[in-house]
C-alpha positions as CSV (number, residue, x, y, z in Angstrom):
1,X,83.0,-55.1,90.1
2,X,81.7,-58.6,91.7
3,X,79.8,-58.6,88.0
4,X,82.9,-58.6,86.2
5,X,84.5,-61.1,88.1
6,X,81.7,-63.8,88.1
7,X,81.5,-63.6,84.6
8,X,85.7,-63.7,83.9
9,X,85.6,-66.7,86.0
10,X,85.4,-70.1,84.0
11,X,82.1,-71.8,84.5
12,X,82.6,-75.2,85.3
13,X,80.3,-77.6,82.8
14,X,79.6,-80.8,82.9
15,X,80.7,-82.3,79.3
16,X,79.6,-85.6,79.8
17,X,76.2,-86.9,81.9
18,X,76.2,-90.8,82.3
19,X,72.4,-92.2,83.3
20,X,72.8,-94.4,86.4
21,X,74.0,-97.7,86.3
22,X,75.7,-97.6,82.5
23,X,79.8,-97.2,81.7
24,X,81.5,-95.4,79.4
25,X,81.7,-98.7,77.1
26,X,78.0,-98.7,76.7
27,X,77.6,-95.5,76.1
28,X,80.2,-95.4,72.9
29,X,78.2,-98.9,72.0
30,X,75.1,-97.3,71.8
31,X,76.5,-94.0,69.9
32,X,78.5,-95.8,67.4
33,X,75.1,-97.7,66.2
34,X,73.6,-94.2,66.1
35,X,76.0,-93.0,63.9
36,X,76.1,-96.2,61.8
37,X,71.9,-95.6,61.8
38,X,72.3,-91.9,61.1
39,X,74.6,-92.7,58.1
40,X,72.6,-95.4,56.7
41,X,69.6,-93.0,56.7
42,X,71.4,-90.3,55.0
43,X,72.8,-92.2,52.2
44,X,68.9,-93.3,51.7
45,X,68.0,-89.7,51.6
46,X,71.0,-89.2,49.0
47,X,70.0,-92.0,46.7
48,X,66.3,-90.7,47.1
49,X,67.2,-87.0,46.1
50,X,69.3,-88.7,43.0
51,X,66.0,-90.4,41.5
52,X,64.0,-86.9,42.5
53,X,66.5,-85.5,40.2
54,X,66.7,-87.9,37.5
55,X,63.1,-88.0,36.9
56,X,62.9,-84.1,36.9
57,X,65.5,-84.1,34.3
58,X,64.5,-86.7,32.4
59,X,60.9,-85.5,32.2
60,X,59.8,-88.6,33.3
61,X,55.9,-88.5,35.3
62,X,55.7,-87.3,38.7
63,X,54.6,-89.8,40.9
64,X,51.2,-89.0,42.9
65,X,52.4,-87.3,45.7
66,X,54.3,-84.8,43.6
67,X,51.6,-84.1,41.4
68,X,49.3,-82.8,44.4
69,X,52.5,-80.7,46.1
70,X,52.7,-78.5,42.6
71,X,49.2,-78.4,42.2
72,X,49.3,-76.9,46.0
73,X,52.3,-74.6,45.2
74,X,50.3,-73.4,41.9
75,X,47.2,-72.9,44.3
76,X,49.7,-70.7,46.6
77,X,51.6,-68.7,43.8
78,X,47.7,-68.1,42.7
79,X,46.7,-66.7,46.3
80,X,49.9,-64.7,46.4
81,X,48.9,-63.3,43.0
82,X,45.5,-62.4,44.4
83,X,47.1,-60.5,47.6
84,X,49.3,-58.7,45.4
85,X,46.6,-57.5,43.6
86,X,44.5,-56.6,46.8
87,X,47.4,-54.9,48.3
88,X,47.5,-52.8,45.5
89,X,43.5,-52.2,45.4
90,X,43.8,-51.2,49.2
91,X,47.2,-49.1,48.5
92,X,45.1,-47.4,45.7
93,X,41.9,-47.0,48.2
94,X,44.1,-45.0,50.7
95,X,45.2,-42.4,48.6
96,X,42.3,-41.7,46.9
97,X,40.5,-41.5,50.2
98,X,43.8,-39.5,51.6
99,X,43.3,-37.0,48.9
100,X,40.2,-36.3,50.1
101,X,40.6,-35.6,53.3
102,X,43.5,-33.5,51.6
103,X,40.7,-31.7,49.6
104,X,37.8,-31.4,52.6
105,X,40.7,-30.0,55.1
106,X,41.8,-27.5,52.5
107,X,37.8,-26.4,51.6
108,X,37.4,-26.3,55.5
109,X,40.2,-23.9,56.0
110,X,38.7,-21.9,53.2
111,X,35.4,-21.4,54.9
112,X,37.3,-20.8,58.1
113,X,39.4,-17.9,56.8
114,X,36.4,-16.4,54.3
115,X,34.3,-16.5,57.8
């Protein structure tokens, strides 16, 4: 029952951890240019994904950097091609090779029951 108890009984948390020696004020100070750095940085990233998207639909040439990432995801859709085809070589191998441990059980049983 103590189980029960302990774990219906609000835990007390500590929201808010100042480092020693710094006030609430310099706290916020230093959050608010995190945010204003955070928000600068995202609208970077938004007006970087607009050109990536412009230039893909506008056919325009990939720059360098793009060129060798599809070349690398051509390279990986060639090696999952490659597995696929392995798998099913493998997949293939095991039943022939189940069949004939099918056949050689069945061809011992035969000589087993003839003898």
């Amino acid at each position: 029952m103590s189980i029960i108890t302990r774990f219906m009984k609000p835990q007390r948390v500590q929201l808010h951890a100042l480092e020693p020696n710094e006030t609430w004020y310099e706290r916020c100070y230093w959050l608010a240019l995190l945010v204003k750095e955070l928000k600068a940085e995202r609208d970077q990233l938004r007006a970087r994904n607009a050109e990536l998207l412009q230039q893909v639909n506008a056919g325009e040439p990939l720059s360098f950097t793009e060129e060798e990432f599809l070349a690398m995801r051509q390279e990986l859709n060639e090696m999952h091609k490659a597995k696929a085809k392995l798998d099913n070589r493998v997949s293939r191998m095991m039943q022939v090779n189940q069949a004939l441990l099918d056949e050689v059980n069945d061809l011992r049983n035969g000589f087993q029951r003839a003898a």
